[in-house]
C-alpha positions, 0 to 999 in steps of 0.5 A: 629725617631717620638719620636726625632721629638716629642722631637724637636716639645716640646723643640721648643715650649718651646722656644717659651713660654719663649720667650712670642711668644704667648702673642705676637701673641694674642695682635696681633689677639686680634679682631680674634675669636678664636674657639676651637673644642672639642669633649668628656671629659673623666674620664677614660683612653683608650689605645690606646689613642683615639683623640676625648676623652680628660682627664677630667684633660687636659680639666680643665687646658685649660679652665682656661687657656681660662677663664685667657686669652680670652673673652669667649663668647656664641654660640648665641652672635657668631651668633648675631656678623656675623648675625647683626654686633654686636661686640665681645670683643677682643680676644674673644673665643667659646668652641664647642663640636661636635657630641653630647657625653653622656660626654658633660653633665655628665662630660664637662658641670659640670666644664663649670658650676663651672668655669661659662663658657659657650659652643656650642654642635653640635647634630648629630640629630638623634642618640640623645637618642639613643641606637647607638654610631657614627660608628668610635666610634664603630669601635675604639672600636671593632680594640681596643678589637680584637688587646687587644684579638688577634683576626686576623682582616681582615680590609679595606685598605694595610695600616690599614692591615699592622698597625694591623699585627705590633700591631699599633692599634691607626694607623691601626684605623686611617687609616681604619676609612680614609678608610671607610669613602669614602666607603659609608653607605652601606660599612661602616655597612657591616664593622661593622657587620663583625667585631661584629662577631669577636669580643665580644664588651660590648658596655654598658661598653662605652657608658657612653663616647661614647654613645650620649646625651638624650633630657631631658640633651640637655634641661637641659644644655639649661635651664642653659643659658650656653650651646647652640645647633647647628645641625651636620647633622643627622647622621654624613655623610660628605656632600661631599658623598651625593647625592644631593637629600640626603642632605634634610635628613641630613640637612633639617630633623634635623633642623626640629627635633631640632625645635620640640624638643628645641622650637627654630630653629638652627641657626649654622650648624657643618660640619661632618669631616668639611675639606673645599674643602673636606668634603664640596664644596660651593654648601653645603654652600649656601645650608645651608643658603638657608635652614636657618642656619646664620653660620657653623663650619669646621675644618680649623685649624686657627683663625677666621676674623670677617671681611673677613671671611667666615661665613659659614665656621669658621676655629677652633683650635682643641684640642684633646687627643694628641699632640695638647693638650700639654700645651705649643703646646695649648697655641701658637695654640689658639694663632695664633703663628703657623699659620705662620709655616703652611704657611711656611710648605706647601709653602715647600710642607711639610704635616701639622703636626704644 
């Protein structure tokens, strides 16, 4: 039944397309940001697919459909328009990248370079030029090498058990990273630690892609006028699990650590997960500007108002290692065309698969 449905959803976008729907709708948005949100750009192939990392191939084929169609503009001219009043062209689009990835520099910012493009990165502080992956990296790994080993896994959630047993390993990842993500530091190391212990990870055969960034390829991306740089906490925790005296050391601290590192305060903050009314509350927002930060990021699936909206919760359209990265499903996202259908959707109280 899902694949009758991926065929329907493809056939409808194609309609669309010939139609000139998305032309339509930019004309239409044209004085809307558009924001994209990105996360790691990959040589290699990964089975089960996993979300955060798109083929180098995709990517390329989307910036130059971006660089066709939009202005793209800097981080810093995004900030300087919200901050200042400074205006943007129409349409006018960021490409962003989240968490910080080893691939960022070796493999995203050589074509950023080539095309004359330029990026925000989001740096999960603290684990910048480290040894460590982001924990959900690391457990799409280990579920990945337990079911390609047929390894008997115990992990938390019926759904995540019952995905495993079926050899569903993209959704028993799923549904366990879900799972633990409201578990709490402490429940999510004890995960970790129980499942190394099952399964035998080469974990240098990855970090190439899901390894984090150093400072001396953050500064070099810097110095080419490119790239430019905003905080994603420290170390990845959703705002709306923390206590409030744990919110300095997520966003306190690594404002200060990315002072001492790059010379210049941040002025943009990502937010981990980055649902409003989920993984943040307004609380976390004045937090932000009371701590510095003149703008942030969530994971709003829309088009941004530079008038009406909301500065320290800026709506992105995402672009990951599935569907939403079909050429045609890309072309009407970023244009706005869908955001009608989302509407229609959950006004039926369907969930929002468009």
């Amino acid at each position: 039944m899902g694949a009758v449905r991926e065929v329907v959803k493809k056939a409808l976008a194609k309609g669309l397309i010939l139609s000139g729907t998305d032309r339509l709708f930019r004309h239409l948005n044209r004085d809307r940001l558009l924001v994209v949100m990105y996360h790691g750009v990959t040589r290699h192939s990964y089975h089960p697919p996993v979300w955060t990392q798109l083929p180098l191939p995709v990517f390329r084929s989307q910036l130059e459909f971006l660089s066709r169609h939009y202005q793209i503009v800097s981080l810093s001219q995004v900030v300087r328009a919200l901050d200042q009043g400074e205006p943007l062209p129409e349409r006018a689009a960021l490409i962003t990248f989240d968490d910080g990835l080893k691939n960022n520099f070796s493999v995203a910012f050589p074509v950023l370079k080539e095309l004359g493009l330029p990026a925000a990165i989001f740096l999960t502080v603290d684990l910048i030029g480290g040894p460590d992956m982001l924990w959900f990296d690391e457990l799409y790994l280990l579920i990945r090498q337990a079911g390609a080993d047929g390894v008997t896994l115990e992990i938390p959630g019926t759904a995540a058990q019952l995905h495993y047993q079926a050899g569903e390993l993209w959704e028993a990842y799923v549904a366990c990273v879900e799972e633990a993500k409201r578990d709490g530091c402490q429940m999510r190391r004890e995960l970790l630690e129980r499942l190394r212990r099952r399964v035998p990870l080469e974990q240098e055969r990855y970090l190439a892609d899901f390894g984090l960034l150093d400072w001396d390829e953050v500064r070099e991306m810097e110095r080419s006028g490119l790239i430019g740089f905003g905080v994603h906490t420290a170390t990845h925790r959703i705002l709306s699990e923390l206590e409030e005296h744990e919110l300095a050391d997520e966003v306190l601290a690594p404002r200060k650590r990315f002072a001492e590192e790059l010379g210049v305060e941040p002025e943009s903050f990502c937010f981990p997960n980055g649902r409003p009314g989920v993984d943040f509350a307004p609380m976390h927002q004045e937090y932000l500007r009371s701590s510095g930060y003149l703008c942030a990021f969530s994971t709003g699936r829309d088009l941004f108002d530079q008038i009406s909206g909301d500065r320290m919760a800026i709506t992105r359209i995402p672009a990951g290692n599935d569907g939403c990265s079909h050429p045609d499903y890309f072309r009407l996202n970023t244009s706005g065309a869908l955001r009608p259908l989302r509407f229609l959707r959950r006004g039926r109280g369907k969930a929002r698969s468009w």
